[in-house]
PDBQT receptor file of N, H, CA, C and O in Angstrom, charges set to zero:
ATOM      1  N   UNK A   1      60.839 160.141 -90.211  1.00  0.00    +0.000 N 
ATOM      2  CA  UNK A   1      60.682 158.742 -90.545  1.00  0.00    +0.000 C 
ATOM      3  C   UNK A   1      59.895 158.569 -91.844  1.00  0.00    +0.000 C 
ATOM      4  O   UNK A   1      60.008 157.701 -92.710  1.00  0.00    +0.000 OA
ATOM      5  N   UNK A   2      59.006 159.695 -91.754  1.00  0.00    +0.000 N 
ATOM      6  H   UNK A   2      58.914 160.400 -91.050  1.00  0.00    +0.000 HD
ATOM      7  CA  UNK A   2      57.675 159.406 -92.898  1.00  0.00    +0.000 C 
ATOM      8  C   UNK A   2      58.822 159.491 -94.438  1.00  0.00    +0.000 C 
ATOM      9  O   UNK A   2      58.931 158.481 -95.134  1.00  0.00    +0.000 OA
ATOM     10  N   UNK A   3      59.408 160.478 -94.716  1.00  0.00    +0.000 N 
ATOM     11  H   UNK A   3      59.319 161.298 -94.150  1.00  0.00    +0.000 HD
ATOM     12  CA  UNK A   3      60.339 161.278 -95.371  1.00  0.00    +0.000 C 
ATOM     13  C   UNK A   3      61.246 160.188 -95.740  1.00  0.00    +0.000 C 
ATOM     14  O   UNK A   3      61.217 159.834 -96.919  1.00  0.00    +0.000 OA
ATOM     15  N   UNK A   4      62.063 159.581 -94.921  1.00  0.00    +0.000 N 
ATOM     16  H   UNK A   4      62.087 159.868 -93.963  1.00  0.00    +0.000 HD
ATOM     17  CA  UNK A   4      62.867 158.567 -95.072  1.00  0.00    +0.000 C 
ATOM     18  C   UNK A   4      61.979 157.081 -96.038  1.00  0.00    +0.000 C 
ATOM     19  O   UNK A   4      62.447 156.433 -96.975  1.00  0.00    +0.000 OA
ATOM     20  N   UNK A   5      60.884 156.958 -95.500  1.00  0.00    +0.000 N 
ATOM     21  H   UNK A   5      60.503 157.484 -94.739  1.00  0.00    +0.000 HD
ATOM     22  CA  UNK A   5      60.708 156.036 -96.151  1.00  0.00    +0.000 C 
ATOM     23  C   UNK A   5      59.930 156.519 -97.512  1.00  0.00    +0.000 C 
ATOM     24  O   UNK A   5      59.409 155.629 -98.184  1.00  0.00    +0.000 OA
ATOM     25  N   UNK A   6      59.855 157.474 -97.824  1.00  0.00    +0.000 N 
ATOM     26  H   UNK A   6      60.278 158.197 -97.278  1.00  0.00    +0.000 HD
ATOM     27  CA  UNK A   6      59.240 158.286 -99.465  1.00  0.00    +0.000 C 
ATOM     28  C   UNK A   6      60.471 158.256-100.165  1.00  0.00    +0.000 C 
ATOM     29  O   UNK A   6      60.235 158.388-101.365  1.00  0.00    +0.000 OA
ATOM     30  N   UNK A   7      61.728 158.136 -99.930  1.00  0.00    +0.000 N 
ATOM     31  H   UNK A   7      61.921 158.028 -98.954  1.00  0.00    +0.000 HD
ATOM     32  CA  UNK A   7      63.019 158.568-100.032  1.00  0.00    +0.000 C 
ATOM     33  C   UNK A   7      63.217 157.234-100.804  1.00  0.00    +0.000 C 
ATOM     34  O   UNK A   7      63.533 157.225-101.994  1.00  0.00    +0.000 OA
ATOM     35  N   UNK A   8      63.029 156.172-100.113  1.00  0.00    +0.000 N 
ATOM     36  H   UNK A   8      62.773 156.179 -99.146  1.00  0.00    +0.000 HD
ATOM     37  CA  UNK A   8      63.442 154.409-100.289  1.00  0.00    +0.000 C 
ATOM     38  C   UNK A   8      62.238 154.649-101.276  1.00  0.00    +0.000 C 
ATOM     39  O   UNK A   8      62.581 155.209-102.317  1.00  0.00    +0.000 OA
ATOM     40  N   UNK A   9      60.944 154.352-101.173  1.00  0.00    +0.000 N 
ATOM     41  H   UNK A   9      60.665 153.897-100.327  1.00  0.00    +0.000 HD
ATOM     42  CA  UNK A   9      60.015 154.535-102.277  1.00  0.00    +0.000 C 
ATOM     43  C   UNK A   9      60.619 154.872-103.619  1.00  0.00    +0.000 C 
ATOM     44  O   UNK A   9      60.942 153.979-104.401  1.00  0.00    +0.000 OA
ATOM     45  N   UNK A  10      60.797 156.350-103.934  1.00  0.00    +0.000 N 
ATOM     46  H   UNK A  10      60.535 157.076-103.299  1.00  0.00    +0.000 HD
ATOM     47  CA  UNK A  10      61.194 156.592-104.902  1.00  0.00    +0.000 C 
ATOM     48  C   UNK A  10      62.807 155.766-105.364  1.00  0.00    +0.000 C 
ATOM     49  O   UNK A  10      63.183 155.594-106.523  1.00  0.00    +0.000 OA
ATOM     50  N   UNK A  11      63.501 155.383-104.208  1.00  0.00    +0.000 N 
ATOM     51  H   UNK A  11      63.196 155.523-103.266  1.00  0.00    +0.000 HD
ATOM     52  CA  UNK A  11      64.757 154.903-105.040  1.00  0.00    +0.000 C 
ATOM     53  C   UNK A  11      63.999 153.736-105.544  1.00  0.00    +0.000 C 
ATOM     54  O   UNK A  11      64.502 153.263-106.563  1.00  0.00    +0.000 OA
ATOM     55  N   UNK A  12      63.176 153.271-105.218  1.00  0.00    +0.000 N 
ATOM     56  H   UNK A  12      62.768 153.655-104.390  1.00  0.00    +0.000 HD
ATOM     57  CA  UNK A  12      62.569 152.014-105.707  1.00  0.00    +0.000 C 
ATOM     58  C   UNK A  12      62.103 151.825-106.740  1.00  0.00    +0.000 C 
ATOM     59  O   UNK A  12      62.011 150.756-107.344  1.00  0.00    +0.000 OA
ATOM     60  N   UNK A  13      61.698 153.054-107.101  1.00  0.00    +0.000 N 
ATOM     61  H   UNK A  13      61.773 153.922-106.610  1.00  0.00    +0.000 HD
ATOM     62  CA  UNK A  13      61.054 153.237-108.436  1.00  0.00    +0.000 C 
ATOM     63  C   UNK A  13      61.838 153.603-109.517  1.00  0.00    +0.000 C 
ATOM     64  O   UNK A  13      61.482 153.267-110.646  1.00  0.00    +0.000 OA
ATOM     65  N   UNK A  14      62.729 154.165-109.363  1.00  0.00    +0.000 N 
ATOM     66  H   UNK A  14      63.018 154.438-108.446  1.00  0.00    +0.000 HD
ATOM     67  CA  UNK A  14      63.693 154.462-110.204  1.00  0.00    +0.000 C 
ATOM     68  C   UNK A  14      64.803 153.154-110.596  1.00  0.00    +0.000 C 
ATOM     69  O   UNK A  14      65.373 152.979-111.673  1.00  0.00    +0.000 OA
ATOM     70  N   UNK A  15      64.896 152.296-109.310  1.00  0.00    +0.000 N 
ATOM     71  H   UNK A  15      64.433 152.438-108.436  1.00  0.00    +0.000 HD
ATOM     72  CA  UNK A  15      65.714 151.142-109.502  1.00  0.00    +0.000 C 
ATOM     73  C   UNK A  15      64.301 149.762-110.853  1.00  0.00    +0.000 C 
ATOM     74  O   UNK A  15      64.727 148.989-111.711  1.00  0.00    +0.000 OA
ATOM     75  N   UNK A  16      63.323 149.905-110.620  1.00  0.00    +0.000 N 
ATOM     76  H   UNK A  16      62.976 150.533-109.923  1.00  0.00    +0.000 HD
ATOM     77  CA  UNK A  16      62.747 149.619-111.721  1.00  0.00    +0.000 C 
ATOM     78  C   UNK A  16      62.257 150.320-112.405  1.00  0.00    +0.000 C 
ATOM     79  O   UNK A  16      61.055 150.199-112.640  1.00  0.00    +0.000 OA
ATOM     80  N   UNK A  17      62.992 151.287-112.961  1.00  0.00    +0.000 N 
ATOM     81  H   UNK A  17      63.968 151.386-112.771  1.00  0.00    +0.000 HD
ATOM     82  CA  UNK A  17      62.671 151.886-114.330  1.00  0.00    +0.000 C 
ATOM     83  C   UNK A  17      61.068 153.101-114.397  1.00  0.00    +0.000 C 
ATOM     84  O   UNK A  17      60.588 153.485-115.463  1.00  0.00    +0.000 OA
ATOM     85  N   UNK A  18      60.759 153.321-113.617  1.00  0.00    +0.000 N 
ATOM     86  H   UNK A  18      61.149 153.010-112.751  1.00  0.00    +0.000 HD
ATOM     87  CA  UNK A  18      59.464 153.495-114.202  1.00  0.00    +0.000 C 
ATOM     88  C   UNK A  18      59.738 155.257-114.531  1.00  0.00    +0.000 C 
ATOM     89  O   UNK A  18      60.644 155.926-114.034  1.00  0.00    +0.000 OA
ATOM     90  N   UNK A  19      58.753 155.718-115.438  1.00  0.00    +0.000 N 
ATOM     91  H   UNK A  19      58.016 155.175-115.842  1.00  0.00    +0.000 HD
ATOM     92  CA  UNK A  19      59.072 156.977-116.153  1.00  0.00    +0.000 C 
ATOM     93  C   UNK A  19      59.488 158.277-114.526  1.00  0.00    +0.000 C 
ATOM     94  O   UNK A  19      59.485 158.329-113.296  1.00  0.00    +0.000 OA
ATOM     95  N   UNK A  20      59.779 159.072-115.767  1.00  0.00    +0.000 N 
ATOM     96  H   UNK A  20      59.781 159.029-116.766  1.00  0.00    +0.000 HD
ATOM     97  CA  UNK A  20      60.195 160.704-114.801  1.00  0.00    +0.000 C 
ATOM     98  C   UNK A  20      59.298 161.189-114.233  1.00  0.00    +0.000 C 
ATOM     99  O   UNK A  20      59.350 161.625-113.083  1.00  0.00    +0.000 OA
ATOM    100  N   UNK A  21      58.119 161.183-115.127  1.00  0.00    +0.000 N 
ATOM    101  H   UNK A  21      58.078 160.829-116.061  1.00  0.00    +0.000 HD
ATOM    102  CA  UNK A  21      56.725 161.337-114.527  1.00  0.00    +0.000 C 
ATOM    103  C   UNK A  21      56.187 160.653-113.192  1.00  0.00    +0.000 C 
ATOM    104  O   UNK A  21      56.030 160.991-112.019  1.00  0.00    +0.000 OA
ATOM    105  N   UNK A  22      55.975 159.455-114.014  1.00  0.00    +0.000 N 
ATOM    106  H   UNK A  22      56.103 159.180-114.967  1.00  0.00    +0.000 HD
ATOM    107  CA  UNK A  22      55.012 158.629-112.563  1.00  0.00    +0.000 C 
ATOM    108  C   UNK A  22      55.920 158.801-111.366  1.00  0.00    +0.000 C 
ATOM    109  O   UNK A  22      55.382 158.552-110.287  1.00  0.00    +0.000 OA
ATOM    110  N   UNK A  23      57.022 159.128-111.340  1.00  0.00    +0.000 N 
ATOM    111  H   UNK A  23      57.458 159.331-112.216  1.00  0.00    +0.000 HD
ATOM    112  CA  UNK A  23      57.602 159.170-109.737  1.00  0.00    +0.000 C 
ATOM    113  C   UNK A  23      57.336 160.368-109.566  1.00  0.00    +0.000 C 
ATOM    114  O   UNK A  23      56.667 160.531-108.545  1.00  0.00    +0.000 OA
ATOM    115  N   UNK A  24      57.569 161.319-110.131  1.00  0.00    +0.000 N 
ATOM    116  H   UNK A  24      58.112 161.186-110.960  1.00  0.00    +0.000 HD
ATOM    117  CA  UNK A  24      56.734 162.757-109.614  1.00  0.00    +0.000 C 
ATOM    118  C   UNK A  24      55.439 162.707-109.318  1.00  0.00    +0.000 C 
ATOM    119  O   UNK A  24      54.973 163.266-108.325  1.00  0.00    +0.000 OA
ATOM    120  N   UNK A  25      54.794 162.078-110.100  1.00  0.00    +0.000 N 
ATOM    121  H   UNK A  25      55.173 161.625-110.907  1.00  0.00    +0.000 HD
ATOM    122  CA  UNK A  25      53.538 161.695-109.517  1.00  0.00    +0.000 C 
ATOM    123  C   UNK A  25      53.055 161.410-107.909  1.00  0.00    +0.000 C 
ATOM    124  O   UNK A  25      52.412 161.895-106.978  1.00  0.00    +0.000 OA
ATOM    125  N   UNK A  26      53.910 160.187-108.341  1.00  0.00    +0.000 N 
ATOM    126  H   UNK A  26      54.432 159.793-109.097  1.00  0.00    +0.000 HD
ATOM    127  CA  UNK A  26      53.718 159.331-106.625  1.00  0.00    +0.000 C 
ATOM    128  C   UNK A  26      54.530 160.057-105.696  1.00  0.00    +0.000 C 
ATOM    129  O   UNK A  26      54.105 159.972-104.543  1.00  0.00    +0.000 OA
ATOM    130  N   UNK A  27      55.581 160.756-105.840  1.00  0.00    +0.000 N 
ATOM    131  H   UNK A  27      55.926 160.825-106.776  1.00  0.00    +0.000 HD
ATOM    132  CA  UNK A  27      56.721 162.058-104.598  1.00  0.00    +0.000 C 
ATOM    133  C   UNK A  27      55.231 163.132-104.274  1.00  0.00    +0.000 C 
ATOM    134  O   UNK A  27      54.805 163.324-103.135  1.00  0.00    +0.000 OA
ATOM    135  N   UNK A  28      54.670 163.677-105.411  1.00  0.00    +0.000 N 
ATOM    136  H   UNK A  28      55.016 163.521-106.336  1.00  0.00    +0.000 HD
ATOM    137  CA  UNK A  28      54.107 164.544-105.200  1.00  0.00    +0.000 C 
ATOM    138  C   UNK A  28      52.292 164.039-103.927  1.00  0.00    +0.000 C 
ATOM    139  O   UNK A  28      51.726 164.475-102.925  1.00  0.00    +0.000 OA
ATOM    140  N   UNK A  29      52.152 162.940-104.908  1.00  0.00    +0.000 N 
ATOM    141  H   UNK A  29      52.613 162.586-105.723  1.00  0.00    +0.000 HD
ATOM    142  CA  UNK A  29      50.630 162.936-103.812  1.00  0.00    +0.000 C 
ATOM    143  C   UNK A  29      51.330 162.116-102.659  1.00  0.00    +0.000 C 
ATOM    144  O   UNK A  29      50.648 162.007-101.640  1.00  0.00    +0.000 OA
ATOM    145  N   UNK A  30      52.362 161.622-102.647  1.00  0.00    +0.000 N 
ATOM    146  H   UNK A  30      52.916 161.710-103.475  1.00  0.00    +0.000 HD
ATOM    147  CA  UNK A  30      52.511 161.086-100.883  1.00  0.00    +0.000 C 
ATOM    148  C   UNK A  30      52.919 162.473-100.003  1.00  0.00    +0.000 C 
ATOM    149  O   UNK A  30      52.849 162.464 -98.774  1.00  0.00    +0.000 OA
ATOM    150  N   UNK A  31      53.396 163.784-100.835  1.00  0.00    +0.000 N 
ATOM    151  H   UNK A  31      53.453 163.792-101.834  1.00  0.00    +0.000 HD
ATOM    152  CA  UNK A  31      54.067 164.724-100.301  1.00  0.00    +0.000 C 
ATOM    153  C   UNK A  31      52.239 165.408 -99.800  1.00  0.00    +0.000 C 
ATOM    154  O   UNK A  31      51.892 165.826 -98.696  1.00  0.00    +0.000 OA
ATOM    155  N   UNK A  32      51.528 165.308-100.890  1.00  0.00    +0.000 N 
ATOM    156  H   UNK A  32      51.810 164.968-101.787  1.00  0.00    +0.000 HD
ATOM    157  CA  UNK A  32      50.461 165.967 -99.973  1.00  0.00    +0.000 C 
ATOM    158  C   UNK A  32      49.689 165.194 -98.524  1.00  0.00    +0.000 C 
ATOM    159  O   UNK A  32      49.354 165.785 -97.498  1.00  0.00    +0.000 OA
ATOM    160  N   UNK A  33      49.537 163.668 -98.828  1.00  0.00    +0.000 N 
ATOM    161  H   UNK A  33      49.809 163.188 -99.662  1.00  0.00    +0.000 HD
ATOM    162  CA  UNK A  33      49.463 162.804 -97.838  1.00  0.00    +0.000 C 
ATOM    163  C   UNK A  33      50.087 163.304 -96.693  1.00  0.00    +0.000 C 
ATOM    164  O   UNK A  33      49.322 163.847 -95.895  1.00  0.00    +0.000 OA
ATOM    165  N   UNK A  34      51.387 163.264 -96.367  1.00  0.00    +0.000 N 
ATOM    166  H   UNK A  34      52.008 162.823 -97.015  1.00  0.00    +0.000 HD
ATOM    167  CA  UNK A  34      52.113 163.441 -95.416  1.00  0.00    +0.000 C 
ATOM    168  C   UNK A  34      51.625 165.270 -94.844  1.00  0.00    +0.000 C 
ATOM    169  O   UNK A  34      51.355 165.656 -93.706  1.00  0.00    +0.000 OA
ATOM    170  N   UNK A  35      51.655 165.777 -95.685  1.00  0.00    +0.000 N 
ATOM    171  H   UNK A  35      51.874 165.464 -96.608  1.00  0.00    +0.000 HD
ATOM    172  CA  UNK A  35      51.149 167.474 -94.844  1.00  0.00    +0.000 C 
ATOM    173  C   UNK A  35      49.558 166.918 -94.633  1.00  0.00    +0.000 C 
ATOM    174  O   UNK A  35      49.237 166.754 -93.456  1.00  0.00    +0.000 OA
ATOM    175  N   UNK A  36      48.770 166.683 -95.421  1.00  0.00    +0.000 N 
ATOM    176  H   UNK A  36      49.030 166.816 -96.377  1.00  0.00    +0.000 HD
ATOM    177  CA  UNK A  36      47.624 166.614 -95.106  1.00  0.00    +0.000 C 
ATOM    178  C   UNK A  36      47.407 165.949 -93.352  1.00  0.00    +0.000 C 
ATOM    179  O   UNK A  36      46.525 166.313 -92.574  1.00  0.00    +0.000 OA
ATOM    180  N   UNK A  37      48.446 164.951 -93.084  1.00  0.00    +0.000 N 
ATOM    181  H   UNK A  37      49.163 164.655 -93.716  1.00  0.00    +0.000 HD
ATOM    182  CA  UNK A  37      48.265 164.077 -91.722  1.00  0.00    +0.000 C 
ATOM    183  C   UNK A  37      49.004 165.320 -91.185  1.00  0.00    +0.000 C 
ATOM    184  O   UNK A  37      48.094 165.717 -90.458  1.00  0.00    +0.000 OA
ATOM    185  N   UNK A  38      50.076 166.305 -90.995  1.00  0.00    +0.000 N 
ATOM    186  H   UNK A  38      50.816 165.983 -91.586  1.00  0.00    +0.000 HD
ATOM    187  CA  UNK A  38      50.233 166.684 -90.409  1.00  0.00    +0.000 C 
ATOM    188  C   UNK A  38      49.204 167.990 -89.869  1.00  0.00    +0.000 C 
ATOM    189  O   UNK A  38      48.974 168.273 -88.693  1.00  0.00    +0.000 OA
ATOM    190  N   UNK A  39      48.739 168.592 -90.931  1.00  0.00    +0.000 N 
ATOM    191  H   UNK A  39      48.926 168.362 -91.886  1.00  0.00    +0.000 HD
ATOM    192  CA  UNK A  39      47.506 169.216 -90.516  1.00  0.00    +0.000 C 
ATOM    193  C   UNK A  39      46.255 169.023 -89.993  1.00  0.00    +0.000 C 
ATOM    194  O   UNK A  39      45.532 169.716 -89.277  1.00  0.00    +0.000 OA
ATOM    195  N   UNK A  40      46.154 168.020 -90.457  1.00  0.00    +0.000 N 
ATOM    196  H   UNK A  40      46.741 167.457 -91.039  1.00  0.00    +0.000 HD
ATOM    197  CA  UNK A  40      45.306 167.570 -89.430  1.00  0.00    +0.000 C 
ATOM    198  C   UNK A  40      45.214 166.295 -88.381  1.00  0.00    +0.000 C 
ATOM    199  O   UNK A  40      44.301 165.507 -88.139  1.00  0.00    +0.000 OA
ATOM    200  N   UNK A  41      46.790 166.459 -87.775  1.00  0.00    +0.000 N 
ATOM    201  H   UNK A  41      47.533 167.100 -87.972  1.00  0.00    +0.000 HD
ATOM    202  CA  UNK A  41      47.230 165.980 -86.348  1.00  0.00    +0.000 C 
ATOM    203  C   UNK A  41      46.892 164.250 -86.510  1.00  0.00    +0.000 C 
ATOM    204  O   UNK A  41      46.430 163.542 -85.616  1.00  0.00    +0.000 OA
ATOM    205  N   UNK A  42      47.136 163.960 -87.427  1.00  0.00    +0.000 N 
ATOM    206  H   UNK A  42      47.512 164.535 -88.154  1.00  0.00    +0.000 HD
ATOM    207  CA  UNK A  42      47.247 162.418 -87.780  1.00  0.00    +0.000 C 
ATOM    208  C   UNK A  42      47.891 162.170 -86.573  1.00  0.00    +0.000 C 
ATOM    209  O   UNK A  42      47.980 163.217 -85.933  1.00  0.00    +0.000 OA
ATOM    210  N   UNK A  43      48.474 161.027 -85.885  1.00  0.00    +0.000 N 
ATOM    211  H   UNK A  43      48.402 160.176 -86.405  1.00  0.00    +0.000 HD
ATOM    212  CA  UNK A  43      49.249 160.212 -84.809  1.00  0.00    +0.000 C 
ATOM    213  C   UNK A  43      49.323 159.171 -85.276  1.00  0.00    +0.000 C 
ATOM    214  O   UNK A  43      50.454 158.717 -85.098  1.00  0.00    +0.000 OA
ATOM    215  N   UNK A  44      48.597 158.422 -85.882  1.00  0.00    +0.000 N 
ATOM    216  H   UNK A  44      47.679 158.791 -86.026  1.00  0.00    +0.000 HD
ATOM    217  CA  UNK A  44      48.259 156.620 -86.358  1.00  0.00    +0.000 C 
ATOM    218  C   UNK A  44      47.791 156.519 -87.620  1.00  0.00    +0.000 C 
ATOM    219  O   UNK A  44      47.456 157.634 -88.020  1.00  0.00    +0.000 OA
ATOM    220  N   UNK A  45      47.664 155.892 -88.212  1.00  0.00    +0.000 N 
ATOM    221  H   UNK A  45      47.936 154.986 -87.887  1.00  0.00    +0.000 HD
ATOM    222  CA  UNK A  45      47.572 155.460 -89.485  1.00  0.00    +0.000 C 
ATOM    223  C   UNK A  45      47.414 153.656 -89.295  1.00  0.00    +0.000 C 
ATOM    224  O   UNK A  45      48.454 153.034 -89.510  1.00  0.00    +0.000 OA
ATOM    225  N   UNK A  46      46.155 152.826 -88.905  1.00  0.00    +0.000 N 
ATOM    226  H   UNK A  46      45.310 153.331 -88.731  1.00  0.00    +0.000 HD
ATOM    227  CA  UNK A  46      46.313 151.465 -89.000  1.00  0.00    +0.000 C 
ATOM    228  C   UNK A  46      45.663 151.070 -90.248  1.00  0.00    +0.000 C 
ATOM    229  O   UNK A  46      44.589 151.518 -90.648  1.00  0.00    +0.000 OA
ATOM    230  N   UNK A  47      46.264 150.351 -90.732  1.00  0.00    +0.000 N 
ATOM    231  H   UNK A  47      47.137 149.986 -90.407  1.00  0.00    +0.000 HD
ATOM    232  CA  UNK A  47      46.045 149.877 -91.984  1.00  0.00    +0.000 C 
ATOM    233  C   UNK A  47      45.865 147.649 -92.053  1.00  0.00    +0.000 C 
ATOM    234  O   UNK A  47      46.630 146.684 -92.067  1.00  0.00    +0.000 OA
ATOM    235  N   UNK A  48      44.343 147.917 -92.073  1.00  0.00    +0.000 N 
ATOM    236  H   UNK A  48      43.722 148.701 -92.062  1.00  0.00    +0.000 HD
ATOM    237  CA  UNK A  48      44.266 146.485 -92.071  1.00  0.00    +0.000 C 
ATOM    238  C   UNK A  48      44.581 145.873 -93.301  1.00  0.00    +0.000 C 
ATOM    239  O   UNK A  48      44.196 146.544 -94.259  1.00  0.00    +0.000 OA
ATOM    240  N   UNK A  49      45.430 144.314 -93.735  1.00  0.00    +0.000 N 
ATOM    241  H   UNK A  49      45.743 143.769 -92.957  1.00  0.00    +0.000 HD
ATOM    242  CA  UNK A  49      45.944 143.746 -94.632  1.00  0.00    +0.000 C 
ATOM    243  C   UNK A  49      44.477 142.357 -94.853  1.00  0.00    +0.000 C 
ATOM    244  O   UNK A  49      44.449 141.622 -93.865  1.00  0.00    +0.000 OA
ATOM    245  N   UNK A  50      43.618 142.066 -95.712  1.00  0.00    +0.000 N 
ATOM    246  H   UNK A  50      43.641 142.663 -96.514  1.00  0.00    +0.000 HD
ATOM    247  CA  UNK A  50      43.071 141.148 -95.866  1.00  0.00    +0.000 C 
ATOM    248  C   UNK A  50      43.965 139.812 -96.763  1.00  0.00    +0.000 C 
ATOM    249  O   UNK A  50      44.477 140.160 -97.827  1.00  0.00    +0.000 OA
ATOM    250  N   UNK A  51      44.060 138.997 -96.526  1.00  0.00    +0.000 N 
ATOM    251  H   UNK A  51      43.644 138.714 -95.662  1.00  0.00    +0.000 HD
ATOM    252  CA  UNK A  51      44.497 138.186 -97.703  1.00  0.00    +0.000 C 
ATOM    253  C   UNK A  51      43.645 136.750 -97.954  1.00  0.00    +0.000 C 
ATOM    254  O   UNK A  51      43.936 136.017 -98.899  1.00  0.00    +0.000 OA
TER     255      UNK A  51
């Protein structure tokens, strides 16, 4: 699921333009994000929204 939505991310980024770089950028540190939770047994992730 995690994968799938890094997948849409990057088409996203590419559908507005942004360089070759910065999406390697952002593929690469969500790619460590995602192992990092798996190593250390993440389950949840809540993320409060203030507005």
């Amino acid at each position: 699921m995690l994968k799938d939505l890094l997948e849409e991310f990057i088409l996203e980024l590419q559908m507005q333009n942004y360089s070759s770089r910065t999406i390697k950028s952002y593929k690469n540190n969500n790619s460590l994000m995602f192992t990092f939770g798996k190593l250390t047994n993440i389950k949840r992730l809540h993320i409060e929204v203030s507005m």
